[in-house]
DRENVEXKE-612818 format. One record per residue (C-alpha): residue in three letters; x negated, y, z; residue number from 1. Coordinates in steps of 0.1 Angstrom, whole numbers, plus 5000, padded with zeros to 4 digits. Layout:
<atoms>
['ALA'; [X; Y; Z]; NUM]
...
</atoms>
This chain:
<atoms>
['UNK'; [9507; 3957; 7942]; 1]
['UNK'; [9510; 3986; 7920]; 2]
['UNK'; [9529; 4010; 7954]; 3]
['UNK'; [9496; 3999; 7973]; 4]
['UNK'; [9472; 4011; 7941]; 5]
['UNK'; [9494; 4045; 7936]; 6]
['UNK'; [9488; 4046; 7973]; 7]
['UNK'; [9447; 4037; 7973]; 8]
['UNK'; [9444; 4062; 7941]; 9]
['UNK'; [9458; 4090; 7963]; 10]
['UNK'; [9438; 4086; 7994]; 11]
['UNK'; [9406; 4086; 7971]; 12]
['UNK'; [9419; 4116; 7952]; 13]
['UNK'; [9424; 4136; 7988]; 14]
['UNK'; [9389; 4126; 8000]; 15]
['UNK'; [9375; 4136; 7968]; 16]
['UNK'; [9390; 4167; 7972]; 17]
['UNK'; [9380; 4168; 8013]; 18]
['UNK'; [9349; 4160; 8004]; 19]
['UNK'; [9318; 4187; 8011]; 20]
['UNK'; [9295; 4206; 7983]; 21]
['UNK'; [9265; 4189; 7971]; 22]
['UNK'; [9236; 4191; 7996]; 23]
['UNK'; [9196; 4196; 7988]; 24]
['UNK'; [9187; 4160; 7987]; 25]
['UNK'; [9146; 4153; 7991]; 26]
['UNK'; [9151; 4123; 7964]; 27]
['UNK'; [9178; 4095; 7950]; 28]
['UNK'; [9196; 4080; 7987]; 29]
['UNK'; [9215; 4050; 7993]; 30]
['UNK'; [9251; 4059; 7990]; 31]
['UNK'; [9288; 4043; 7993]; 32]
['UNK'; [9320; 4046; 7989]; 33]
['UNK'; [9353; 4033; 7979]; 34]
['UNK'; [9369; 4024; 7945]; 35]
['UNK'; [9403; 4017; 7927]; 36]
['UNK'; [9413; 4008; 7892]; 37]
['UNK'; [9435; 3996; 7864]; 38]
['UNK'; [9426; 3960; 7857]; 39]
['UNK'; [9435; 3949; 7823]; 40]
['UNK'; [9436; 3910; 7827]; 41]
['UNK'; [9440; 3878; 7802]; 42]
['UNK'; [9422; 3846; 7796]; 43]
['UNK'; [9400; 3839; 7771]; 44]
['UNK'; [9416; 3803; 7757]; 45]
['UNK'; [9393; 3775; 7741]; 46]
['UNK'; [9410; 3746; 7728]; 47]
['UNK'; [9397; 3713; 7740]; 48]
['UNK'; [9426; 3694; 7714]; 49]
['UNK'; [9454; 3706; 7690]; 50]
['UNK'; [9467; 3739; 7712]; 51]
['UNK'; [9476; 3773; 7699]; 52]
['UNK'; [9477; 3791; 7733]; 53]
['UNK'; [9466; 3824; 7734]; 54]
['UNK'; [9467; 3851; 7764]; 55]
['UNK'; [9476; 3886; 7759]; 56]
['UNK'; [9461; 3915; 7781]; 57]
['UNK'; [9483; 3927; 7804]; 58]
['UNK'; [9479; 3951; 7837]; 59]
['UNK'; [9470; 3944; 7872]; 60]
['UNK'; [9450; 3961; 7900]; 61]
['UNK'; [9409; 3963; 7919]; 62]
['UNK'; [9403; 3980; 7950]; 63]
['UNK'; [9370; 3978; 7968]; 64]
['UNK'; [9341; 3988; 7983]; 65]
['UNK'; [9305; 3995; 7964]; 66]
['UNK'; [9270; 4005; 7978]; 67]
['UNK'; [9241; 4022; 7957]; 68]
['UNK'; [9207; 4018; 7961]; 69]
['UNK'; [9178; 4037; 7941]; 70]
['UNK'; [9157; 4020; 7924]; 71]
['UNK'; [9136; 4046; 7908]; 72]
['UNK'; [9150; 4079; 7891]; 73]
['UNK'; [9169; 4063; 7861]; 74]
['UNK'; [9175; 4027; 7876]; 75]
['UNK'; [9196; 4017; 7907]; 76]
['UNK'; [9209; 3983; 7921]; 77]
['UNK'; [9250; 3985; 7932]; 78]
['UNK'; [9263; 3958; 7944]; 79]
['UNK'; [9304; 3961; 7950]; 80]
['UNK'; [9333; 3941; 7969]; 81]
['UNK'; [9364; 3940; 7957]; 82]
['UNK'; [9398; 3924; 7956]; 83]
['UNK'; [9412; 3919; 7923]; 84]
['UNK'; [9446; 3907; 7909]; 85]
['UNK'; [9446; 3891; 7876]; 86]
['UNK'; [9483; 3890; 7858]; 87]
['UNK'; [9479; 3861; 7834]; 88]
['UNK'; [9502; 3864; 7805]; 89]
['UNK'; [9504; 3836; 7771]; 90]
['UNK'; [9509; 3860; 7746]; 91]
['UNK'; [9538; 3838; 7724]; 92]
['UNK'; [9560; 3821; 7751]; 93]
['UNK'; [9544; 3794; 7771]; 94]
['UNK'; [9555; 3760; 7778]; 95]
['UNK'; [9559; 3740; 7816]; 96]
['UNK'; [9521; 3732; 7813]; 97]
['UNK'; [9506; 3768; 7805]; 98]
['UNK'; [9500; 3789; 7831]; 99]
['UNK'; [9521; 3826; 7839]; 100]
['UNK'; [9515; 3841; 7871]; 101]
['UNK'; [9491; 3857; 7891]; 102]
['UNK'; [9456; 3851; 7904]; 103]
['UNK'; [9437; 3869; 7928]; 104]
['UNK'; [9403; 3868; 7934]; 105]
['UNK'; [9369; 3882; 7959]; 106]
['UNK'; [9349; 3892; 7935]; 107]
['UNK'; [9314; 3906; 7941]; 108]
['UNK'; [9300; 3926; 7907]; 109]
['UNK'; [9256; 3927; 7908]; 110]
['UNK'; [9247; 3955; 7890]; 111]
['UNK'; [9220; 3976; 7876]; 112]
['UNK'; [9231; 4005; 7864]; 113]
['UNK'; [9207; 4030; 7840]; 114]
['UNK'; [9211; 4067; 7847]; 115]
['UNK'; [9208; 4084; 7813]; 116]
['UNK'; [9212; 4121; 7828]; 117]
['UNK'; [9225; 4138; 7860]; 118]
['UNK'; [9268; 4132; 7845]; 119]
['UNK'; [9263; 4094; 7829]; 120]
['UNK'; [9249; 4061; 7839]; 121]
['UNK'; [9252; 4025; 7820]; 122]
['UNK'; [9261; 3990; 7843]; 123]
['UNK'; [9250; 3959; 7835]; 124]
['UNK'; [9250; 3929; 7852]; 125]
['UNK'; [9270; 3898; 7863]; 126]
['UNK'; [9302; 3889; 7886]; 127]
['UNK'; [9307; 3863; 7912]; 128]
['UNK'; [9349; 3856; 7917]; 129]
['UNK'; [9359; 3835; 7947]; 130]
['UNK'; [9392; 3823; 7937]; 131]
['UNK'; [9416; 3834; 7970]; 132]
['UNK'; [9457; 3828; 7957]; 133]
['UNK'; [9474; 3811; 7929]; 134]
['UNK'; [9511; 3817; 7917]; 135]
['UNK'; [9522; 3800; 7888]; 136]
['UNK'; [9557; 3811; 7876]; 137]
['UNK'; [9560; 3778; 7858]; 138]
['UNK'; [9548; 3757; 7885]; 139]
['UNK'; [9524; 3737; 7869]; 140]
['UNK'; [9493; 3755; 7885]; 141]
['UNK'; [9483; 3752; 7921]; 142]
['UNK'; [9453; 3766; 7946]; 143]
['UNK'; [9436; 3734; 7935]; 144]
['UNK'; [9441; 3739; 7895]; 145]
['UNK'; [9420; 3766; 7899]; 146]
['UNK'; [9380; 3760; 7906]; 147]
['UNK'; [9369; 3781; 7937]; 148]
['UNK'; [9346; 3806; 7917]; 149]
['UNK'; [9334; 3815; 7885]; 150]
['UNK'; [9310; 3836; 7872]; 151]
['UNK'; [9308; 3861; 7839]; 152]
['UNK'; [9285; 3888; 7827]; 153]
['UNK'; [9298; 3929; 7830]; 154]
['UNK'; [9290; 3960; 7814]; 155]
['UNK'; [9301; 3994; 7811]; 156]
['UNK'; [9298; 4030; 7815]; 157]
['UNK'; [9303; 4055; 7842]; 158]
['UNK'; [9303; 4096; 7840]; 159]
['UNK'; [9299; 4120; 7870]; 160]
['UNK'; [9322; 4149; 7869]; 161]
['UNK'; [9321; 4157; 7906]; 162]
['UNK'; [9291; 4147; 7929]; 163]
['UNK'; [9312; 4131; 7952]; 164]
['UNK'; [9340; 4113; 7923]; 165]
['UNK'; [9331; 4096; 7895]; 166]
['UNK'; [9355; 4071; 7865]; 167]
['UNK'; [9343; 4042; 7851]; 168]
['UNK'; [9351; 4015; 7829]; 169]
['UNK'; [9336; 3981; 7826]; 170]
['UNK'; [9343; 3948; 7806]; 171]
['UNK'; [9338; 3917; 7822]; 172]
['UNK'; [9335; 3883; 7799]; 173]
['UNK'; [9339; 3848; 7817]; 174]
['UNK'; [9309; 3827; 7816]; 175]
['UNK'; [9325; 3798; 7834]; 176]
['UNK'; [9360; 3780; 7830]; 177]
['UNK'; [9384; 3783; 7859]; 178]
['UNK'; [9408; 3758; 7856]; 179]
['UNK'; [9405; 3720; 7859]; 180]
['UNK'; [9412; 3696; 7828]; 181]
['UNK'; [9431; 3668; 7842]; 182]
['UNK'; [9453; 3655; 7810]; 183]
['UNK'; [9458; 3659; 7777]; 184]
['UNK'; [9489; 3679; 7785]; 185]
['UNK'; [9466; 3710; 7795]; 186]
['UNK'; [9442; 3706; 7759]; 187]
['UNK'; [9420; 3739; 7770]; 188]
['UNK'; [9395; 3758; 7791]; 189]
['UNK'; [9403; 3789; 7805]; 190]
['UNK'; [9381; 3816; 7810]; 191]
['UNK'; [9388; 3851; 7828]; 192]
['UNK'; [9382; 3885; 7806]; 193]
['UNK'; [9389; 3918; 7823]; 194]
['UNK'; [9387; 3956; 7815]; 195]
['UNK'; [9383; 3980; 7841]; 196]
['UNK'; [9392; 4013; 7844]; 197]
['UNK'; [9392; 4039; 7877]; 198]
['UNK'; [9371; 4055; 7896]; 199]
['UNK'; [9349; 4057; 7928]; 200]
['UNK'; [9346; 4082; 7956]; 201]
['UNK'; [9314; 4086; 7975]; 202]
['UNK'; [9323; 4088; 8013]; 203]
['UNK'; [9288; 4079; 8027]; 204]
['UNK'; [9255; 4095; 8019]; 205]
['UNK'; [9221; 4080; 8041]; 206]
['UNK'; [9195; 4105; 8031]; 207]
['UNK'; [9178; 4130; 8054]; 208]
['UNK'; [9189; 4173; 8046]; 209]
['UNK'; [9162; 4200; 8038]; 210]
['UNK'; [9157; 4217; 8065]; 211]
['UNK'; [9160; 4253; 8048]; 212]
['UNK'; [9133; 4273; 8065]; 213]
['UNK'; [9146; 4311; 8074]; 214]
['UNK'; [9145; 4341; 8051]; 215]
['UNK'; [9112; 4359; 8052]; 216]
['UNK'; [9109; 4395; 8069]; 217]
['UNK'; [9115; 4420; 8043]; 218]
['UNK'; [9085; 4434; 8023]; 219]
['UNK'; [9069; 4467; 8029]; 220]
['UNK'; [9081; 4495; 8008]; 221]
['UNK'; [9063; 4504; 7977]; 222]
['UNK'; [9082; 4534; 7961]; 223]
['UNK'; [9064; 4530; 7927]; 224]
['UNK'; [9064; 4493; 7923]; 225]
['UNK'; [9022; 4491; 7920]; 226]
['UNK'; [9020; 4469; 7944]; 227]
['UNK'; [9002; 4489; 7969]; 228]
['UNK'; [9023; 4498; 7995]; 229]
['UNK'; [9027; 4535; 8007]; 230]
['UNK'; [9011; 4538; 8034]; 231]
['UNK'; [8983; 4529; 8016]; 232]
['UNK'; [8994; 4544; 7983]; 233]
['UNK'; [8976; 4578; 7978]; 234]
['UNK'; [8996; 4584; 7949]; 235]
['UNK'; [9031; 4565; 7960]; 236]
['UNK'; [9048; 4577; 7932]; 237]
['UNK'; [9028; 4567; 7907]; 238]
['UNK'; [9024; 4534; 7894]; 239]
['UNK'; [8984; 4527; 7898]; 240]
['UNK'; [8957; 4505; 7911]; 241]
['UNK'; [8941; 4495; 7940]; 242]
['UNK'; [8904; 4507; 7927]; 243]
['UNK'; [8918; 4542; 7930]; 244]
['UNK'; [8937; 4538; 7962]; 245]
['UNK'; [8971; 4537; 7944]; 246]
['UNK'; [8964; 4561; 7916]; 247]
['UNK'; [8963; 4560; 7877]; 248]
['UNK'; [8930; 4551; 7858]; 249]
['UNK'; [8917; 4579; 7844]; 250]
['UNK'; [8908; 4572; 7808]; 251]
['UNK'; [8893; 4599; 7785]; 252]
['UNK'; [8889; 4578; 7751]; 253]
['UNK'; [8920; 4558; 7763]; 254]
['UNK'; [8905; 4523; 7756]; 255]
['UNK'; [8919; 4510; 7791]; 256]
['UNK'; [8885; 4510; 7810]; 257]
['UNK'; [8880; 4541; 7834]; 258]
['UNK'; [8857; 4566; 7828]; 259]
['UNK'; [8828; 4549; 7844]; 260]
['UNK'; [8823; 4533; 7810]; 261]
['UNK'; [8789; 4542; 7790]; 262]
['UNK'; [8808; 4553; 7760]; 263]
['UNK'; [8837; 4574; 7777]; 264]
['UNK'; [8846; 4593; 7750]; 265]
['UNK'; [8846; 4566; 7726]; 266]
['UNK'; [8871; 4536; 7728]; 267]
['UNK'; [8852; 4500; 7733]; 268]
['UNK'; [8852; 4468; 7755]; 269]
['UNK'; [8850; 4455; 7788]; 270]
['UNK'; [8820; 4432; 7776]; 271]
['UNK'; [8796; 4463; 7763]; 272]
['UNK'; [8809; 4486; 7792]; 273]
['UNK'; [8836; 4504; 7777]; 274]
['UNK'; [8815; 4508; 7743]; 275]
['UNK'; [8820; 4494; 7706]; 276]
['UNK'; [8806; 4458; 7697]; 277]
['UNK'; [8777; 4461; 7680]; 278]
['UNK'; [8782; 4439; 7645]; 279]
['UNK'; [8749; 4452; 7623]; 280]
['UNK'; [8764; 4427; 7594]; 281]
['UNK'; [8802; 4437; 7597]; 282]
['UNK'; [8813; 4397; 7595]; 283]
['UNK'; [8837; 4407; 7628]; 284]
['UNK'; [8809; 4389; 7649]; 285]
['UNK'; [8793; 4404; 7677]; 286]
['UNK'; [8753; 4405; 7675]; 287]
['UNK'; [8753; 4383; 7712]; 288]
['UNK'; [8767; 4356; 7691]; 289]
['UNK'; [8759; 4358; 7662]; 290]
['UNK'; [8728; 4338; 7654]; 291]
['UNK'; [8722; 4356; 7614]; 292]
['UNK'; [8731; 4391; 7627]; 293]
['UNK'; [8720; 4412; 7592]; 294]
['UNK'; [8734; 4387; 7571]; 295]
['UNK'; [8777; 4381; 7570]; 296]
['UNK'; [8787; 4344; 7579]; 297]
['UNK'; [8816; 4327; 7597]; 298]
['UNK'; [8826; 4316; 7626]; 299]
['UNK'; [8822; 4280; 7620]; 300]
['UNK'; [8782; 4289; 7613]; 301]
['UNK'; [8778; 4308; 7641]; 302]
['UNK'; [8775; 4345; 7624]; 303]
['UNK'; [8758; 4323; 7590]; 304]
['UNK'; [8768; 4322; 7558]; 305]
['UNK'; [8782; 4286; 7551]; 306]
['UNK'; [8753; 4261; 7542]; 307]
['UNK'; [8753; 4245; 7502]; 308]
['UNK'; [8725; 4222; 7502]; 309]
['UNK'; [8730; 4213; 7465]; 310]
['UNK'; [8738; 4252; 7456]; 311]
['UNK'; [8768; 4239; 7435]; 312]
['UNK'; [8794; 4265; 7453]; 313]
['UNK'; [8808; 4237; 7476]; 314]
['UNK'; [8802; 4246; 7515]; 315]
['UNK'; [8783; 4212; 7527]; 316]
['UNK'; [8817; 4207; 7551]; 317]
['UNK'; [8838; 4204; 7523]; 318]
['UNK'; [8813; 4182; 7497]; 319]
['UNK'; [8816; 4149; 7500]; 320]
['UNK'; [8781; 4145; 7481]; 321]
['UNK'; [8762; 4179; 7502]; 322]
['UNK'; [8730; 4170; 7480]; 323]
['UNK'; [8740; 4161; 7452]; 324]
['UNK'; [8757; 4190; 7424]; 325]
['UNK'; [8789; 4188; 7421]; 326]
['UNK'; [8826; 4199; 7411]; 327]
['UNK'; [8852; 4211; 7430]; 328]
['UNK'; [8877; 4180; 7416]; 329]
['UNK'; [8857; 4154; 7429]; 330]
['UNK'; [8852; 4172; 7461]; 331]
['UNK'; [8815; 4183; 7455]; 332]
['UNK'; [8808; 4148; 7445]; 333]
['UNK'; [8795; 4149; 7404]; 334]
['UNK'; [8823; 4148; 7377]; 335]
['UNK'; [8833; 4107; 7369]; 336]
['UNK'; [8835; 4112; 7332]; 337]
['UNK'; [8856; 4099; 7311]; 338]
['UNK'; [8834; 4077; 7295]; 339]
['UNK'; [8822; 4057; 7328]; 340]
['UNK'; [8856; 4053; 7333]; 341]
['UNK'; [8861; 4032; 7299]; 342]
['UNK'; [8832; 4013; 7310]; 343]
['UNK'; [8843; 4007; 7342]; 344]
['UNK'; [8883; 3997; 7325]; 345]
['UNK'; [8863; 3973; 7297]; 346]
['UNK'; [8842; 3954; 7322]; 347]
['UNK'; [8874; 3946; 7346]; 348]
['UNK'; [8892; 3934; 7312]; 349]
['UNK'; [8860; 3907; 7313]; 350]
['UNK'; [8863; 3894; 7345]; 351]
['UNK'; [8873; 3858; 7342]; 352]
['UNK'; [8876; 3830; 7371]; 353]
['UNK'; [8886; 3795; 7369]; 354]
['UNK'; [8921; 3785; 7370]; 355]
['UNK'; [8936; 3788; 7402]; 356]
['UNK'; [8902; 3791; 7417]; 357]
['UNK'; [8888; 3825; 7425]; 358]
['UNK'; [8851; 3815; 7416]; 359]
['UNK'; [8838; 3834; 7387]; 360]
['UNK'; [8827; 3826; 7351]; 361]
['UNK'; [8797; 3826; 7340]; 362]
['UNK'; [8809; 3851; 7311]; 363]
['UNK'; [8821; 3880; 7334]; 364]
['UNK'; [8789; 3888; 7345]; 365]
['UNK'; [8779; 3905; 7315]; 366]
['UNK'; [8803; 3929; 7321]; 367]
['UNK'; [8798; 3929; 7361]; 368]
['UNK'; [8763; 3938; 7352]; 369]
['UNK'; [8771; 3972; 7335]; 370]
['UNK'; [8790; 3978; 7368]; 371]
['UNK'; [8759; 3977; 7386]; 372]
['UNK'; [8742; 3996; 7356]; 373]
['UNK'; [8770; 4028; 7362]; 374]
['UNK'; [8772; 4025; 7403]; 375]
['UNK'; [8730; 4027; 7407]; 376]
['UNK'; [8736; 4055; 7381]; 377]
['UNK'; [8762; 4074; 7402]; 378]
['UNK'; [8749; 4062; 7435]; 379]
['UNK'; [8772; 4085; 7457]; 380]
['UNK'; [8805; 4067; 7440]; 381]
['UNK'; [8824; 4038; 7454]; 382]
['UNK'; [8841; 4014; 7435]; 383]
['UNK'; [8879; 3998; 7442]; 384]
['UNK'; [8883; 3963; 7433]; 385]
['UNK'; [8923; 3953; 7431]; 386]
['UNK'; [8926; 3916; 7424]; 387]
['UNK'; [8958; 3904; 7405]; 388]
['UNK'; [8981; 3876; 7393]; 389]
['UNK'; [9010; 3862; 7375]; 390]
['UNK'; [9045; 3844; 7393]; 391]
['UNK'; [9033; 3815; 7391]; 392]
['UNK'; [9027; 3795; 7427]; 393]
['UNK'; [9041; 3809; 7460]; 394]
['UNK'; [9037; 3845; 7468]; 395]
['UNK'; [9012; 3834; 7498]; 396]
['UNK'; [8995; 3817; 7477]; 397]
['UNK'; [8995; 3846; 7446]; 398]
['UNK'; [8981; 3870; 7475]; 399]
['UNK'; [8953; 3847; 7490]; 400]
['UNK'; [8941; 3835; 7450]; 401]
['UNK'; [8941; 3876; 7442]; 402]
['UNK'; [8924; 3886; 7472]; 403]
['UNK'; [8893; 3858; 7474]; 404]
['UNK'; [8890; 3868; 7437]; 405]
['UNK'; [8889; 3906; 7444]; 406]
['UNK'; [8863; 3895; 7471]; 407]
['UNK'; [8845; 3872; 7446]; 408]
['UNK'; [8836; 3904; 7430]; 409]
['UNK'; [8826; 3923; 7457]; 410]
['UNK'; [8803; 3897; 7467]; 411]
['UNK'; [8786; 3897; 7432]; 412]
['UNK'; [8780; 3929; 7431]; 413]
['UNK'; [8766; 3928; 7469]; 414]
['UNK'; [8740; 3903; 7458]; 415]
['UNK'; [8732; 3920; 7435]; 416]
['UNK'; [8715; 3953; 7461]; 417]
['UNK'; [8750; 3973; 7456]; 418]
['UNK'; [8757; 3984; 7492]; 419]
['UNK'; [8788; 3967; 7508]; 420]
['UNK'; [8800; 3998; 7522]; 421]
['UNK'; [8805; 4016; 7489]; 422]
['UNK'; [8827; 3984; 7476]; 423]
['UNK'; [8864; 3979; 7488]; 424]
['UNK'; [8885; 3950; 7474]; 425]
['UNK'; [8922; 3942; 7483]; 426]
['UNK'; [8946; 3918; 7468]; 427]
['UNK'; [8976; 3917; 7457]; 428]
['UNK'; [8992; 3886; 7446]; 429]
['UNK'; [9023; 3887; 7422]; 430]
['UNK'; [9039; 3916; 7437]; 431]
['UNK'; [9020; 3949; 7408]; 432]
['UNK'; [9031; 3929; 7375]; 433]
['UNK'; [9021; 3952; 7344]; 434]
['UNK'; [9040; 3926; 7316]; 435]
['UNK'; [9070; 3898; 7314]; 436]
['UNK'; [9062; 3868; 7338]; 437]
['UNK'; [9084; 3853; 7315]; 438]
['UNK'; [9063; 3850; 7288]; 439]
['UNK'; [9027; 3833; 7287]; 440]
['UNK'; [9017; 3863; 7273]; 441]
['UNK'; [9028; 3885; 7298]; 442]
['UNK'; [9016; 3862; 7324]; 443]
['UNK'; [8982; 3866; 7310]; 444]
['UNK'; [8982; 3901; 7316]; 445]
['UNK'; [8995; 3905; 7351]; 446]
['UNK'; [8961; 3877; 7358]; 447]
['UNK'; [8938; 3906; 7364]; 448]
['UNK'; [8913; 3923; 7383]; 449]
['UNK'; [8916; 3960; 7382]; 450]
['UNK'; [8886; 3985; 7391]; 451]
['UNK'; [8883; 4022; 7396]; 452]
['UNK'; [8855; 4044; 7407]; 453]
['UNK'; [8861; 4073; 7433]; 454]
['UNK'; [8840; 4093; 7464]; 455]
</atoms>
């Protein structure tokens, strides 16, 4: 077996070698070819009673026959045919009942295989073995021992050094057991595991060639490279341009526009014929365009100066509050001073609910009240409303207590003509703890609602 793989590997190496240059392909073809390779063979050995048998790997030999077809650019289908000789070795001695010898097979690998560039390309799929001869050194297997097929699942990898040979390997892991238990004297299943490794030659390629059109006639000369050939070139060597029959531009104030412009002596544009753009504010925007031309602006205004509404030095594109004063900080929005913000702190401290219940008490609204006192007195602030709680109960409960009682507050404050869109509330369960849950104390802290004013 090995003469005749030595043999095979040499014949695939000549035609490799044999084998013509690439050829301008119109898209992925069917192809075939031929393949040969080490096969690294052993059984995979579940105990069914009190055995110890185990299998080494040990080497054998595939030759075959395998067909491509594209499936799209980075997948193909490849079904192969091959003959394959499995050397089945125990890997500590075996006894009269364990099986040393041979076992060849028919075995027919589906694969898809995933092209990950032009040199490389990833098989997956599963194998089909037809069981064809048994040889059992110890006699105890026969023909009939062994079932008639089995199946496993494959994958490997394959690189493309040459377009016409590539190598591969491929590991192939029984799915099905192959021999028959008929007594306690055989207390296992055996299942076939194989690594390949070879390669394949490409003998047979089904797509159509380019038809490579012939050369085109040679061009006309054109001594100065314009473009315009001589014969029509009244200056052919000079570089010029077909508005002057070949020639250069001529170009008194040297601004690339001939001297047809209205300004020839001084350099301008295309756009004002060869003269200056007019730009009676000097903001670098051109009168044509520029809708407050005696007055700088920018582009963004058209030629005007950036609009401020509330004249508080904040473009209206960058102020959140555009008519309302305000400070750069708060993004043209008014300044949240500091004493709001103690308000706003003291009244979340105040905010009470029931136990385990997110309905509020009657003495939080007190302090909800001065909420609504501060938010109709900054009416372009929002308010954040974070709800709270301790480790007590499960975390999904923690987070749907905080959250209705976050919303409880929201709601309040909606009833009470505060706009929804200028409330968000959120909870948070167990999981921002600001004490000890350890302690009742501490537990009473991390039970909060937490509020904070922003634009």
């Amino acid at each position: 077996m090995k003469k005749a793989l030595l043999v095979f590997s040499a014949l695939l190496l000549i035609t490799a070698t044999n084998a013509q240059k690439d050829e301008m392909m119109t898209k992925p073809h069917v192809t075939a070819g031929f393949t040969g390779a080490v096969n690294m063979a052993r059984f995979n050995v579940k105990p069914t009673g009190s055995s110890s048998l185990d299998y080494k790997f040990d080497a054998d030999g595939l030759f075959g026959f395998w067909i491509n077809v594209p499936i799209s650019e980075r997948l193909s289908f490849e079904p192969q045919f091959n003959f394959v000789t499995n050397r089945m070795k125990p890997a500590s001695g075996s006894s009269f009942s364990d099986f040393d010898g041979k076992i060849n097979y028919f075995s027919v690998p589906l694969l898809l295989k995933f092209h990950a560039g032009k040199y490389i390309a990833f098989p997956v799929g599963i194998q089909v073995d037809f069981r064809n001869a048994v040889k059992d050194n110890n006699g105890a297997f026969t023909k009939n021992n062994v079932l008639g097929h089995s199946i496993g699942a494959t994958a490997g990898i394959e690189i493309f050094p040459k377009s016409r040979l590539s190598v591969f390997g491929r590991f192939v892991y029984g799915l099905s057991t192959v021999n028959y238990i008929a007594s306690a004297s055989r207390p296992y299943e055996l299942k076939n595991q194989n690594i390949y490794g070879g390669i394949k030659v490409k003998l047979f390629d089904f797509t159509k060639k380019k038809v490579i059109p012939p050369p085109p006639p040679p061009p006309p000369k054109d001594t100065d490279g314009d473009g315009i050939i001589d014969s029509l070139d009244k200056c052919p060597t000079v570089p010029g341009i077909a508005k002057y029959q070949g020639c250069p531009i001529p170009d008194t104030d040297k601004d690339g526009i001939n001297d047809e412009d209205k300004c020839p002596t001084v350099p301008g544009i295309a756009k004002y014929q060869g003269c200056p753009i007019p730009d009676t504010d000097k903001d670098g925007i051109n009168d044509e365009n520029d809708k407050c031309p005696t007055v700088p602006g920018v582009p963004e205004y058209q030629g005007c100066p950036v609009p401020d509404r509330d004249k508080d030095g904040i473009p209206d594109d960058k102020d959140k509050c555009p008519d309302v004063p305000g400070v750069a900080s708060q993004q043209g929005c008014p300044e949240i001073t500091e004493e709001v913000i103690k308000r706003v702190d003291y009244a979340a401290q105040k905010v009470f609910f029931n136990t385990n219940s997110t309905k509020l008490r009657p003495a939080s609204l007190v302090a909800l009240n001065d909420v609504i006192t501060i938010l109709n007195e900054n009416t372009s602030a929002q308010l954040k409303i974070d709800g709270h709680t301790d480790s007590d109960g499960s975390d999904e409960f923690n987070m749907k207590l905080s959250d209705g009682r976050a919303a409880s507050v929201k709601a309040y404050l909606v009833s009470k003509g505060i706009d929804e869109s200028r409330l968000i509330s959120e909870g948070f369960g167990e999981s921002m703890p600001i004490a000890d849950n350890k302690t009742a104390a501490g537990k009473q802290q991390n039970r909060r609602v937490v509020m904070k004013l922003f634009y």
